[in-house]
Structures are given as C-alpha cells and as structure tokens.
C-alpha positions as CSV (number, residue, x, y, z in Angstrom):
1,X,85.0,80.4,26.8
2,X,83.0,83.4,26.3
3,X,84.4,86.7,27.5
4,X,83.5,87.5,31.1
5,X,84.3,90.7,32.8
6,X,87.3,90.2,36.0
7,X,87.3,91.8,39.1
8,X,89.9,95.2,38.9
9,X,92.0,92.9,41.7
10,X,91.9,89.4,40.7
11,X,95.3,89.0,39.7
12,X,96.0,91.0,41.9
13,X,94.8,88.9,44.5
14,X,96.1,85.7,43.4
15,X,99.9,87.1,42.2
16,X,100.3,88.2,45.9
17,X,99.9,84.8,47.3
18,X,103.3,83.9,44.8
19,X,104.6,87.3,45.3
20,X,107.1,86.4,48.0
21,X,109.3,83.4,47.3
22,X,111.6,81.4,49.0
23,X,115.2,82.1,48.1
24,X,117.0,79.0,46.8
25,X,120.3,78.9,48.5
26,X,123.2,76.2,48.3
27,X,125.8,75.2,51.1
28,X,128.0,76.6,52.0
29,X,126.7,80.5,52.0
30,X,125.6,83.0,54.1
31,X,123.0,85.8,54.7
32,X,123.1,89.1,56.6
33,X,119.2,90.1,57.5
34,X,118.0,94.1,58.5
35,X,114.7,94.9,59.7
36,X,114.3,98.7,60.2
37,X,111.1,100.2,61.7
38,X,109.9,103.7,62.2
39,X,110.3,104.7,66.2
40,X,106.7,106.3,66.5
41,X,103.8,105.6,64.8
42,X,105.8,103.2,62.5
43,X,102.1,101.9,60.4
44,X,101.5,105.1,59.5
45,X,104.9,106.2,58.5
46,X,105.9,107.2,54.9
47,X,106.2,104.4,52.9
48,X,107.2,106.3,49.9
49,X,110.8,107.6,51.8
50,X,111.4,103.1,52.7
51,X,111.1,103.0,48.8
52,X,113.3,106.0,48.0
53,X,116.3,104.2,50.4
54,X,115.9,101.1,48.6
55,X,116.5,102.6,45.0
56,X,119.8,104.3,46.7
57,X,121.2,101.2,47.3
58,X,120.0,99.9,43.8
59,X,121.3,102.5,42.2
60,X,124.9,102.2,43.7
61,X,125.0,98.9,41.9
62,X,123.0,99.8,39.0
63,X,120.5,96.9,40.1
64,X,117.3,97.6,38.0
65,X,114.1,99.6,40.7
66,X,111.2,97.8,41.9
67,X,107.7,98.6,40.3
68,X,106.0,102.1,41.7
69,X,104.1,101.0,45.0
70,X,105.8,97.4,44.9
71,X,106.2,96.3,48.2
72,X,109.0,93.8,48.1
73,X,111.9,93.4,45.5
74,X,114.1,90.2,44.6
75,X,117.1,91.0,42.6
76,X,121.0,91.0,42.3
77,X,123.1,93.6,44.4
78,X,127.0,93.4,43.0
79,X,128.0,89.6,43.9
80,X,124.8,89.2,46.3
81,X,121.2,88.9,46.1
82,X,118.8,91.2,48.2
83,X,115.5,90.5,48.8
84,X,113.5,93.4,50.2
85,X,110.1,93.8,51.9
86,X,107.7,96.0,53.4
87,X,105.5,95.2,56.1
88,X,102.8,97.1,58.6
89,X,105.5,98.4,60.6
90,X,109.0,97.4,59.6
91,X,111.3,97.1,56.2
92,X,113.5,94.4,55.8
93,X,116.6,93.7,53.7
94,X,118.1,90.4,53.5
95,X,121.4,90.1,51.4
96,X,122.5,86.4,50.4
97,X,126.0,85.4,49.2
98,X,127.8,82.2,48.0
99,X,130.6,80.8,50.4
100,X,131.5,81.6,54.2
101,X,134.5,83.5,55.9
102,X,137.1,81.5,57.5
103,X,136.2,83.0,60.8
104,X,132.5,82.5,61.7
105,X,129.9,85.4,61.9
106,X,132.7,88.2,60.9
107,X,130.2,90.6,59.4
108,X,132.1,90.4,56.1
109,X,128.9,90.0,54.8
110,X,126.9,92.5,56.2
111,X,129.3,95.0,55.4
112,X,127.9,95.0,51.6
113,X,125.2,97.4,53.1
114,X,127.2,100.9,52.9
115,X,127.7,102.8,56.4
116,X,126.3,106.0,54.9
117,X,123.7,104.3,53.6
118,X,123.0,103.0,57.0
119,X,123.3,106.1,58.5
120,X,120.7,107.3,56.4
121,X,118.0,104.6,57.2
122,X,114.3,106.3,57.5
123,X,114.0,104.9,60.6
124,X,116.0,102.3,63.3
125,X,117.0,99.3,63.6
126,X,114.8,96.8,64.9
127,X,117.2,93.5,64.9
128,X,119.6,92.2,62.4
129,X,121.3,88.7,62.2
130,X,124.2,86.7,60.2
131,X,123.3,83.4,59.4
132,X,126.3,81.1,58.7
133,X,125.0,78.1,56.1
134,X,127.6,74.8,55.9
135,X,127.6,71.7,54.9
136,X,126.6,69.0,57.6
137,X,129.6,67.8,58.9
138,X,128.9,65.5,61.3
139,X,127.3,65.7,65.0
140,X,129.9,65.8,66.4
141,X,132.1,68.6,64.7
142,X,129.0,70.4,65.2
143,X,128.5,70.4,69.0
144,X,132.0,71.0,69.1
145,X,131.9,74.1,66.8
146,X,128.8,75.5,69.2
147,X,130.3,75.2,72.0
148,X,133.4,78.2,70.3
149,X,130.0,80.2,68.5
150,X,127.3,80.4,71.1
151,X,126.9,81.2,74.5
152,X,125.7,77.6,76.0
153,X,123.4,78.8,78.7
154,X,121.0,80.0,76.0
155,X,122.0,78.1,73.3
156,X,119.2,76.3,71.3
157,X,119.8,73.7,68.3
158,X,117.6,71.1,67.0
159,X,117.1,69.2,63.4
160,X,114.6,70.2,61.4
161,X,112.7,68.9,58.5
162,X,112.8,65.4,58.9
163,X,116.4,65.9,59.8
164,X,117.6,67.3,56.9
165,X,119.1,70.1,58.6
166,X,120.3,71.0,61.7
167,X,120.1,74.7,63.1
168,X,121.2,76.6,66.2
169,X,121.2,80.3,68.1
170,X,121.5,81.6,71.2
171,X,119.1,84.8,70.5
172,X,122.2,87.1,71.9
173,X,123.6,90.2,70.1
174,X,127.1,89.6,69.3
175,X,130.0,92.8,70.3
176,X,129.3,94.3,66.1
177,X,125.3,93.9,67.2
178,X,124.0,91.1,65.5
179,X,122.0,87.9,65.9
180,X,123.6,84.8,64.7
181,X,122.4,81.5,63.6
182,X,123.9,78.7,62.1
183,X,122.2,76.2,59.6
184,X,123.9,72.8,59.1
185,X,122.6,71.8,55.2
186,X,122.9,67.4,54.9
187,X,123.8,66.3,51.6
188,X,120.2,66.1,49.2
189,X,119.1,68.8,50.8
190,X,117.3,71.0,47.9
191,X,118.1,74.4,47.2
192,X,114.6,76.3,47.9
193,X,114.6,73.8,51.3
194,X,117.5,75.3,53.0
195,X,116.2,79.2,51.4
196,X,113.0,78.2,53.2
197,X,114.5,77.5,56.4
198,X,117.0,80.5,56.4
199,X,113.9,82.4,55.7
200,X,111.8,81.6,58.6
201,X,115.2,81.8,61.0
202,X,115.2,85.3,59.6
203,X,111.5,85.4,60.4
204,X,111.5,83.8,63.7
205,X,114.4,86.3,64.9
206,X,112.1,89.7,63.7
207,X,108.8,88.4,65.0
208,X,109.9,87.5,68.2
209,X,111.7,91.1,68.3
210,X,108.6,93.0,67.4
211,X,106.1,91.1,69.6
212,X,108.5,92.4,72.5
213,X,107.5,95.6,71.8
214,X,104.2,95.0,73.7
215,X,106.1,93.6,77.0
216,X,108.0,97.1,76.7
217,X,104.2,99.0,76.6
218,X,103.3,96.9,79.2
219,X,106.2,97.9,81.7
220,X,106.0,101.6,81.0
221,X,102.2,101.3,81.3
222,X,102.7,99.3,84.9
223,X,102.4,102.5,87.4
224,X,100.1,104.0,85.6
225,X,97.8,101.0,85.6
226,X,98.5,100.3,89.6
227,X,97.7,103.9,90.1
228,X,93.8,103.7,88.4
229,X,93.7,100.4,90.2
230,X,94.2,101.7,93.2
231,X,92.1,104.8,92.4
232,X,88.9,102.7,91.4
233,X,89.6,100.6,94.7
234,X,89.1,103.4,96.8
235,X,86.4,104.4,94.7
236,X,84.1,101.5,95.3
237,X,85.3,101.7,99.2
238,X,83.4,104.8,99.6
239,X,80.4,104.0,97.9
240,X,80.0,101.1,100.7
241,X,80.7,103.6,103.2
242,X,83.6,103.0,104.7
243,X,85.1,106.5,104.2
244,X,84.3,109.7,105.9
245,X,81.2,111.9,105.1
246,X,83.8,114.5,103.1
247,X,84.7,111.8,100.6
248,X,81.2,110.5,100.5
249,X,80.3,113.4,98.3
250,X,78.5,112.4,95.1
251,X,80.5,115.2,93.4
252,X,84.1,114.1,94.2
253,X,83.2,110.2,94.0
254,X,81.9,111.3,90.5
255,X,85.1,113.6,89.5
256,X,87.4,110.8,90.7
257,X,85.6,108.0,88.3
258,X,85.4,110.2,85.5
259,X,89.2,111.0,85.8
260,X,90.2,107.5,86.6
261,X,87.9,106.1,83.9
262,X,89.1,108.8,81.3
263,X,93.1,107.5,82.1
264,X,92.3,104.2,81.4
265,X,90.2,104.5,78.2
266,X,93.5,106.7,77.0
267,X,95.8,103.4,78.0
268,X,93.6,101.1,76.1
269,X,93.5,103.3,73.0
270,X,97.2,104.2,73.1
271,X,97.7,99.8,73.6
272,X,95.3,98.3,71.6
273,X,96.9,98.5,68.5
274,X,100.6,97.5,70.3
275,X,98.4,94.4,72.0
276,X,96.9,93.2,68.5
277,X,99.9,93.6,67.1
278,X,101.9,91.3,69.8
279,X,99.3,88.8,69.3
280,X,99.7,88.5,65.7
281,X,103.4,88.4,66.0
282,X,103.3,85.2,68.6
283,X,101.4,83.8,66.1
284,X,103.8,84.2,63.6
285,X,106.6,82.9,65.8
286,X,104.8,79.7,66.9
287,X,103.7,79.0,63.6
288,X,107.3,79.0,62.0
289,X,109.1,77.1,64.8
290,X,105.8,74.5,64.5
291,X,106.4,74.0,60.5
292,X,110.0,73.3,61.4
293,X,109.5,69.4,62.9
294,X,112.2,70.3,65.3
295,X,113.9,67.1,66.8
296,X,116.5,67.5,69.5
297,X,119.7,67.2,69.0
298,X,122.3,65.8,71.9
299,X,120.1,66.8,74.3
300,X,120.4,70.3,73.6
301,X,117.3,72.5,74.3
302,X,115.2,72.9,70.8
303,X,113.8,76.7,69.7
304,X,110.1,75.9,71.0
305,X,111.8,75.0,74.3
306,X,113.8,78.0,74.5
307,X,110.7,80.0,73.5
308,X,108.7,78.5,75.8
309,X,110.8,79.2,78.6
310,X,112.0,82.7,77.5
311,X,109.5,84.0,75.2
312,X,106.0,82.3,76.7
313,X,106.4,84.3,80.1
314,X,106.8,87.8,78.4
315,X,104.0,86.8,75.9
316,X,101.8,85.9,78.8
317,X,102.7,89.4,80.7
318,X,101.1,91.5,77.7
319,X,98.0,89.3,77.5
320,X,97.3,89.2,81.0
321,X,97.9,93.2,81.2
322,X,95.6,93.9,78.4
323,X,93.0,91.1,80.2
324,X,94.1,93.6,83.0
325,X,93.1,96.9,81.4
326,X,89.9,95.2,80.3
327,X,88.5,94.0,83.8
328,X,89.1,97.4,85.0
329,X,86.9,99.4,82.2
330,X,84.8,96.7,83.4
331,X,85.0,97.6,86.9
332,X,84.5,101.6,86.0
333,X,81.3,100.8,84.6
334,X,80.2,98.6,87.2
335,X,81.3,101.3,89.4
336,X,79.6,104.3,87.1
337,X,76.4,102.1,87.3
338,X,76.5,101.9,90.8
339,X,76.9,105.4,91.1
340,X,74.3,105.9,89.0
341,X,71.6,104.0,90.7
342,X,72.9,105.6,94.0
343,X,71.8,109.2,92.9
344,X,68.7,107.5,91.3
345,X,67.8,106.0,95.0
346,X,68.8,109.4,96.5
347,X,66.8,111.3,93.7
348,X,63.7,109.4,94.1
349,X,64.5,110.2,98.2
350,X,64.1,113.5,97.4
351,X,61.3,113.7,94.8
352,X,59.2,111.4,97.7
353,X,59.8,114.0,100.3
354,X,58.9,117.2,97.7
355,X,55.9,115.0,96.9
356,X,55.2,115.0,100.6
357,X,55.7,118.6,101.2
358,X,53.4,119.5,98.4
359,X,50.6,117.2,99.7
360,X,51.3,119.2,102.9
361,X,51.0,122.3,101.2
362,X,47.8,121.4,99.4
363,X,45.9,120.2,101.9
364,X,46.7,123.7,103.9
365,X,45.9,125.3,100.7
366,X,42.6,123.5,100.6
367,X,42.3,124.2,104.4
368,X,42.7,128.0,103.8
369,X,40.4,127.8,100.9
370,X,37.5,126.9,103.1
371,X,38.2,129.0,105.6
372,X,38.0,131.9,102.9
373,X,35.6,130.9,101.4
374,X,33.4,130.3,105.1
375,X,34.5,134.3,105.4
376,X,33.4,135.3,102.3
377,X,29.8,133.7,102.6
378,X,30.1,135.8,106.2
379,X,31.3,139.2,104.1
380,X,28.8,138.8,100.9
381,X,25.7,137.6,103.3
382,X,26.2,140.8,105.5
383,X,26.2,143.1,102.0
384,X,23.8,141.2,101.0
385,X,21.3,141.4,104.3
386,X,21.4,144.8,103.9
387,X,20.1,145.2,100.1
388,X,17.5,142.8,100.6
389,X,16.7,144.1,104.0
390,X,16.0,147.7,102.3
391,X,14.2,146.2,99.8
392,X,11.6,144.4,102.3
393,X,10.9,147.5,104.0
394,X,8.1,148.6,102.8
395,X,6.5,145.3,102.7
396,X,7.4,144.8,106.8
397,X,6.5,147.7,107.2
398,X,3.2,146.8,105.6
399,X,2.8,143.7,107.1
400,X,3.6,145.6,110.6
401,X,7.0,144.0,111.4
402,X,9.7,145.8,113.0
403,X,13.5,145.7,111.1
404,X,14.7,144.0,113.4
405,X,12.2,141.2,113.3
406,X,12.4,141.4,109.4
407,X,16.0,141.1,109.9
408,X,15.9,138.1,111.9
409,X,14.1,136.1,109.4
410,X,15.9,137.4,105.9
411,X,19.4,136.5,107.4
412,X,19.1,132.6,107.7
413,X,17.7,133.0,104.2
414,X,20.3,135.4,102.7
415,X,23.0,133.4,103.9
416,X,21.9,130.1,102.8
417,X,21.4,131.6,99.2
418,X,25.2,132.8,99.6
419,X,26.7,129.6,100.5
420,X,24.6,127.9,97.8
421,X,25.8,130.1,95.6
422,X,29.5,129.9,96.4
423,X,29.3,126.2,96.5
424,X,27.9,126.1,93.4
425,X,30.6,128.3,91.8
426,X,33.2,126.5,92.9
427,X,32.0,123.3,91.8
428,X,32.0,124.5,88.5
429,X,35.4,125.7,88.8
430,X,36.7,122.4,89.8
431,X,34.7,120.4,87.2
C-alpha cells in the first residue's frame, strides 16, 4: 500500500476504545473498590496531584508508573492487582485478590490501601464497596447466607447472564463504611465474564452515587427556587392589577423582575453542569443493570426493581426541578415581554398626547401668526400712508385736493399693497 499520511490521533483514537479492559477474575476472590472525587469544582480539579497519589502507592510496592498523562493504570500491587482510572469528576482504585476471608466482607482486603495513604487522598470519598466472589453453591445455601449478610428490607439479588451468575446487595454502608456485594460464579463460568460483571457492580454502585449528587443540588436549591416562584407570582399579579397603585410602579415591577430573573439565571448556571451530569450518570446506571439479563431469583426483588423503586423517584426529582427552573426563565421572559409592551402602550399614550399638545400649540402659534401679521399690515400701512402721503402733496395740491381727501383715497391703496406684500413674503417663506 502506498504511504499515506495518519491523523496525529488515530491511534489514539482507536487504542482508547481497548484501553480499559475487563479484569479476568476466578472464584473464589474478592475486590475492594474506591472512588475519590474532588468536593468543589471536582472537573476542574488538578489532575496532575490524582497521578502523583497513585505513583505513592506504586512506589510502596515498587509496581512500575503509569505513562505521563495516562489516565488509567492496570498492574500488580504486592499480592493484588489494582486497576486505576480517571474520570470527569472522580478517581477510582479497584484492588483484586485471589481467595476470600472466612468471615464475609471483613475489610481484610481493603486494608491493602495504607491509612496514611488514605489520609492523604487529594480529595474524598465518594463510595467504596467489598465485593465477595464464591463459587455457586447452590440456591439454597445462598438465600440462606443473605439472609446473615444483607439487610432483607432492601436486599436485591437476581441471576444474571443467562444465569451464569447470581449477584446480590442491599446498597447500605456497612459499621467500617463500605458497600458490599456478593457475586455467586456457576461452574464454566469464564474468567473475563465474572471480571465483567464485578466491574459493572463496581460501576453500578459509583454511578448511582454520583448521579445523587444532583437530588442533593436540588434540595439545597428548593427555597430558593419557591422563593423566585413566588416572587414572579406576585409579579405577574400586579401587572393585571390586582395590587395597589404603590406596587403598580413600572420602576419596582421592573427592579423586582430583574432581581428575580438575575437569581434564577445564577441557579441555572450554578446546576446545569450538576443536571447534565446526573443525566449521564442514570444513563450509565440503566445501561449496566440492562446488559446484565437479570432474572429473579426466589422471588427476591432484582437491581432494576430496587432502582426503580429507590433510585427512579430521586432521578425524577432532579429532572422535574431542572424542567422547573426552565419554565420559570420562561415565565420571566414572558413576564419581561409583557412588561415591555406595557411601557410600549403607556409610551405611545404619552407620545399621542405630546402629539396633541403640539398640534394645540401650533395651531395657536399659527393663530398668533395672523394676528401679527394683521397688526403689522396695520403698523407698516400707517408708516407707509404717511411717506406716500407726503410724496402726493404737491400733486393734490395741484390737482386742488385737500390732505385729508388725498388721504382718504391713498390709504385703501397703501394698505392693500402692504398686505400683498406681506402675503407674498410669507408665501415664499413657507414654500
């Protein structure tokens, strides 16, 4: 094939879709699963410091470091196997080791992560869980052996994968604060099967646990939200007037939507990105219980019944208060618009009744023009009377009439040569 030039990220592209395998995993065994996010601001936190605490624990064991700006890590730790990964918000550290304790969920294996390492952790913790992996011994040791582990009023169990394996939880934190699950392994069950199942528990368990963040927004968001509610409630009553003429005022109604409309634009930009994110997580969580096949088992609840009586509702709490915050931007426009086209009606009023007073005004302009201008024909004709008048003199006195006779018949003609005059200026004037 002839050389042809590749894309700077086509491998690594297609190396990140097999960058994050399935660990292969054997019954009996067990896993002990962290997930540690950042309290504030956790997808813009330091990724570099989540490496850096990752190479302390390698280098306790002398385990070999990740690549610079790898994001997750597969590798032997002592007598266990950690796999690590980095995600948008959280870490996670997931330590796998051969055979079980006598005594179910003891922490013996969680314990591998040091305490001053722990202690140390560039953030908190956001769940962990033990996860107990046997051989399948029979239905019937195993309801019996539930019954001692889990607390039965939340208990869920179920096979899975064409019943290859059975698996159960309660979703409670036990008295050392962990989650615990327990996977049941039949006989023929492969290796990377069972990895993929303890996997998606693990999955399942930090999903659901992050997407709760966004029930916890919602609640400390709740007065605030009633509050502007209420605020753009009695905003909209006084711009039907139904409130007294003080709170009528354009200003206030204006100041009011402004301050209520400002509160709630902050809400939705401080919650958008906790809403997206809860979204995405559901997602997550449905899809990794769906690609499970659950079946019941002895008429136990299964995990998409316990999530669907436990985790729906809260799910449906933070999408129905973001659908919330969304109809009431919408009803601060509507309410801005209205206000708007109430001081355009009011404006236009006002410009109407200017308009009126300065057609008043002109036409007593106009009036007073005429009436000026009637007096000035009066004033000029009178000057004028008298220069024409002394003019004519000699030829009245020629033709033998008196000044007063000769005045009598130049003033009709002086004054219509005025007002011709005068009219003829102003004409020109207007024109």
């Amino acid at each position: 094939m002839p050389p042809i030039k590749d894309h700077p990220l086509r491998y690594a592209l297609a190396n990140e879709l097999h960058a994050r395998p399935f660990p292969s995993l054997s019954a009996p065994c067990c896993a002990a699963f962290l997930a540690i996010k950042q309290e504030v601001d956790a997808s813009a936190r330091d990724r570099d410091a989540d490496r850096a605490h990752l190479l302390a624990l390698l280098d306790r064991c002398g385990a070999p470091h990740p690549q610079p700006g790898a994001t997750h890590w597969f590798g032997t730790l002592g007598r266990y196997e950690l796999k690590w990964e980095s995600h948008t918000e959280f870490v996670t550290y997931t330590l796998f080791g051969d055979g079980v304790a006598e005594r179910a969920f003891d922490g013996t294996t969680f314990d591998a992560f040091p305490a001053d390492w722990l202690a140390e952790v560039p953030g908190a913790r956001m769940t962990s869980a033990l996860v107990r992996v046997e051989p399948h011994p029979g239905d019937e040791t195993i309801a019996d052996v539930l019954g001692d582990w889990f607390v039965p009023e939340s208990l869920a169990c179920s096979r899975v994968l064409d019943d290859s394996i059975t698996i159960a939880g309660d979703f409670r934190i036990d008295e050392n604060g962990h989650m615990r699950f327990a996977v049941f392994a039949k006989d023929g069950c492969g290796p990377r099967r069972l990895g993929r199942v303890v996997q998606r528990l693990c999955e399942i368990e930090t999903y659901k646990t992050m997407s709760m963040l966004g029930l916890s927004r919602v609640r400390d968001m709740g007065p605030a939200l009633t509050q502007i509610d209420e605020t753009l409630t009695h905003i909209m009553s006084g711009m039907t007037g139904h409130m007294d003429e003080q709170a009528k005022s354009q200003e206030k109604t204006l100041d009011a939507l402004l301050r209520a409309s400002s509160e709630l634009e902050a809400l939705a930009a401080r919650s958008s990105y906790r809403f997206a994110a809860t979204r995405a997580y559901e997602a997550i969580v449905n899809q990794r219980i769906e690609v499970l096949r659950e079946q019941r088992f002895k008429g136990l609840q299964t995990f998409a019944e316990f999530m669907m009586r436990r985790y729906d509702p809260a799910m449906r709490t933070v999408n129905a208060s973001e659908t919330r915050i969304g109809s009431m931007s919408a009803r601060a426009t509507r309410a801005s618009d209205l206000l708007r086209t109430r001081v355009d009606v009011e404006r236009s009023a006002q410009n109407q009744s200017l308009l009126e007073s300065m057609d008043k005004r002109a036409d007593l302009q106009l009036r007073l023009q005429k009436t000026v201008e009637g007096l000035s024909v009066v004033a000029i004709s009178y000057y004028a009377v008298n220069l024409v008048l002394n003019m004519a003199q000699p030829l009245g006195d020629a033709a033998g009439l008196s000044k007063l006779v000769l005045t009598a018949l130049l003033t009709p003609l002086v004054i219509l040569a005025v007002w011709w005059m005068v009219r003829r200026i102003r004409d020109k004037i207007e024109h």
